[in-house]
N, C-alpha and C positions, 0 to 999 in steps of 0.2 A: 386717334387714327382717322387719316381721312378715309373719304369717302370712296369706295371702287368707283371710275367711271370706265373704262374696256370690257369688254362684253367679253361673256367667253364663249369658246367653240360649244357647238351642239354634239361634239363626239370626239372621245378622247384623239382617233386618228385625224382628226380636224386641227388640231393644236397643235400653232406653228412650231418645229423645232425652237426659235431663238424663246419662244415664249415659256415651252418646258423647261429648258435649261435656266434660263431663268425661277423661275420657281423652285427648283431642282436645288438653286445655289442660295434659295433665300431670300432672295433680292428684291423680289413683287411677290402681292399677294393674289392668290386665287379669284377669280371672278366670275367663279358658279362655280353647280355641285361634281361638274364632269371634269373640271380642274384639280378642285381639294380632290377626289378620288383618282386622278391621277399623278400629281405629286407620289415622286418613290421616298419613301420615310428616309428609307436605311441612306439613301444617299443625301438627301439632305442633312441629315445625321452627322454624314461623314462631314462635308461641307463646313457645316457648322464648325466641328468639333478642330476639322485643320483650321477655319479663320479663326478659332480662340484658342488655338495653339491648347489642346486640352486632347488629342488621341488616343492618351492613355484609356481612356474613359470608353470607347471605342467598341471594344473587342466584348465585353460583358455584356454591353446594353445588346448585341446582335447575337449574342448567346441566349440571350433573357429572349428573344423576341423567335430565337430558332425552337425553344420549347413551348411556346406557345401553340395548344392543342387547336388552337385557332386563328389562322389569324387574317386578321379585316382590320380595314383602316381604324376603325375603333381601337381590336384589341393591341395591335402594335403602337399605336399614338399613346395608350395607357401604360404599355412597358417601357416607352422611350420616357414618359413622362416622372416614370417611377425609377428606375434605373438612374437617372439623371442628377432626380434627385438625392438618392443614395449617395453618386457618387460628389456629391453638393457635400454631402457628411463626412462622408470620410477625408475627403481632403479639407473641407476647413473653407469650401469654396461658396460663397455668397454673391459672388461676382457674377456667376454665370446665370445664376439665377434672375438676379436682376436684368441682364442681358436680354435672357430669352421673354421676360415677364413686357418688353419694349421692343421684341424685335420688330422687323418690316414684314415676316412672314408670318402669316397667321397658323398656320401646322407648327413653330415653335410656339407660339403665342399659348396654343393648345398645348401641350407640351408642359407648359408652364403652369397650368388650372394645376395637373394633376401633383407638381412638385407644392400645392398649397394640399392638395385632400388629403394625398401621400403622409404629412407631417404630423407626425402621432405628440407631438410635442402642442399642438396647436388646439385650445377647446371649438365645442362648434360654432362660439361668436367670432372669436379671433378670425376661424377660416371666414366666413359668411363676410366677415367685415375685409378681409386679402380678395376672395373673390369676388366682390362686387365690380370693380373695375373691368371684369372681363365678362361679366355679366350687360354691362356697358357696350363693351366693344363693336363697331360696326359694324364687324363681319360677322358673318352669318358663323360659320364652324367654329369659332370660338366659345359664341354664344351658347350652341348646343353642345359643347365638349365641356363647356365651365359648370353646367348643375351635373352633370355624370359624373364629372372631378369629385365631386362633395355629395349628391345623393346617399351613398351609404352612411356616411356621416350622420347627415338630415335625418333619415331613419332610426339612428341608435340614439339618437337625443330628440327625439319628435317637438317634444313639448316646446322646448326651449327653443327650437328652430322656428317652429307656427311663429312663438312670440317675438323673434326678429321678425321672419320677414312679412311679419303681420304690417311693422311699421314699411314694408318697401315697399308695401299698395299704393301709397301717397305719392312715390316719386316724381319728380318731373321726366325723367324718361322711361318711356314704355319700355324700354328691352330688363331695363330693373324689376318694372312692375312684374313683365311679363316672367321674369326667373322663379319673383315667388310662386305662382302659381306653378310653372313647369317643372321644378326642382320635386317639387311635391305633390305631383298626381300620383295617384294611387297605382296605378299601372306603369304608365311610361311607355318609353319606346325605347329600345334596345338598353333596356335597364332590368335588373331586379324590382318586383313587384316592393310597394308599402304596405304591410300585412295588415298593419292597424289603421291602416286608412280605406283600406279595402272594407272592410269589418265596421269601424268605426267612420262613416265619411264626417259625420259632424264636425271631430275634428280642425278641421282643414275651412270653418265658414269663418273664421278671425283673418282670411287671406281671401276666401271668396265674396265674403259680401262688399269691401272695399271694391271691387272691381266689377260686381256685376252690371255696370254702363258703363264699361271705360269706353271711351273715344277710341279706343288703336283697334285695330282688326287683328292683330299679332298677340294683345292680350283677350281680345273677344274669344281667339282660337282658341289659345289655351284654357280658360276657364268652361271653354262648352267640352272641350278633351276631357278636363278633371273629371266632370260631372258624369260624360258616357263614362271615363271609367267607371266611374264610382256605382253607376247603374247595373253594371252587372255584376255587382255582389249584392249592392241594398238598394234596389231600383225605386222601391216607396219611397225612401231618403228623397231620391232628385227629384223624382214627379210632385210631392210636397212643396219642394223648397223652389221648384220650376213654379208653381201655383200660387207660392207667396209672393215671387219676383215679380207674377207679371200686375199682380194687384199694387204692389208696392213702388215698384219701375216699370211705367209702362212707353219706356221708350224703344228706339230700332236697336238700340243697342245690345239691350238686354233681349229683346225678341229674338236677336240672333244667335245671342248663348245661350237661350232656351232650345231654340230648333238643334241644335248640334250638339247640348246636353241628351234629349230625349230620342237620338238618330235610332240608337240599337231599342231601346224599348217600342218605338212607333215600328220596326222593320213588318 
């Protein structure tokens, strides 16, 4: 994917008509967070669904998404994404799949994560190894809809997940790096907690000691995130392992994932 370079509005009523509608049809991607949140699902949905001449498909997914006891961009992106795939099954449809896995819009792109987490056919290396690519992706809401796609997964198979993306430390691109650790904080953000990493943070050091001086500030975050989580269930856990890093790495890097590990303990 290239790169966004248009700037977006500072407010949804800011957003030129020609540039909604576009987005609307699919055709460009978002370029900030006032945009993805303004993209309307269901019409794009429709959009889509008449240029792959696939309508049929239509009527359920907007049924799927009217009972939703909730619903935010989050939870409708996971019933379009899930529905979709369903109906991927039932007809026999592989096409569409691929389609949406390469569109120009990044809201199907997402879309797409969940038709990989969705697939009960798939162990948790297969997925891990489908969503990397979108873990890749240059845009931002893909990247944070691609470990939610597979999180609960990650969770029900801990072990074996640590020991993939133990190896995606190394990567040469940070948004890789940065998956493993995000996929697997203990907390999260708009996610179900990891119990046993809440409990257990040790766990989770075969993915954090690779990374504690990574060069990116995108994984710097993330690894000082894991750690506050981790601090308020087993706060002796971080402040230790904060103690070893800075004897052991004593660079800006790591000074900075210690300050943002120990934020909630020092309050």
């Amino acid at each position: 994917m290239t790169e966004i370079k248009r700037k977006g509005s500072r407010s949804t009523k800011d957003i030129p008509k020609d540039i909604l509608e576009q987005l609307n049809r699919g055709e460009i991607e978002t370029a900030n967070l006032v945009e993805w949140l303004a993209v309307d699902q269901r019409l794009l949905l429709e959009n889509l669904l008449k240029q792959l001449e696939r309508t049929a498909y239509l009527k359920p997914i907007l049924t799927d998404i009217e009972n939703l006891k909730k619903q935010t961009v989050n939870t409708i992106n996971e019933a379009i994404g899930t529905e979709l795939f369903e109906q991927s099954l039932k007809n026999d449809d592989t096409e569409i799949l691929t389609i949406m896995a390469n569109h120009t819009s990044d809201l199907i792109r997402c879309w797409a994560t969940y038709t990989i987490g969705k697939n009960q056919t798939l162990d948790i290396g297969k997925k891990l190894e489908q969503i990397q690519c979108f873990a890749a992706d240059k845009h931002f809401g893909v990247r944070e809809i691609c470990w939610l796609a597979v999180r609960s997964s990650i969770a029900k198979d801990l072990t074996k997940s640590i020991e993939i993306l133990s190896n995606w430390t190394n990567h040469k691109d940070e948004n890789v790096r940065r998956f493993a650790s995000e996929a697997t904080r203990p907390r999260g953000v708009w996610c179900e907690h990891i119990e046993e990493l809440k409990h257990n943070p040790e766990l989770g050091l075969a993915i954090l000691e690779p990374l504690k001086s990574d060069k990116s500030k995108y994984v710097q975050d993330s690894v000082g995130n894991w750690l506050n989580d981790a601090s308020k269930t087993q706060p002796d856990f971080v402040k230790q392992l904060c103690e070893k890093w800075k004897k052991e790495s004593p660079t800006k890097e790591t000074a900075y994932i210690i300050k943002k590990a120990l934020r909630t303990i020092e309050k």
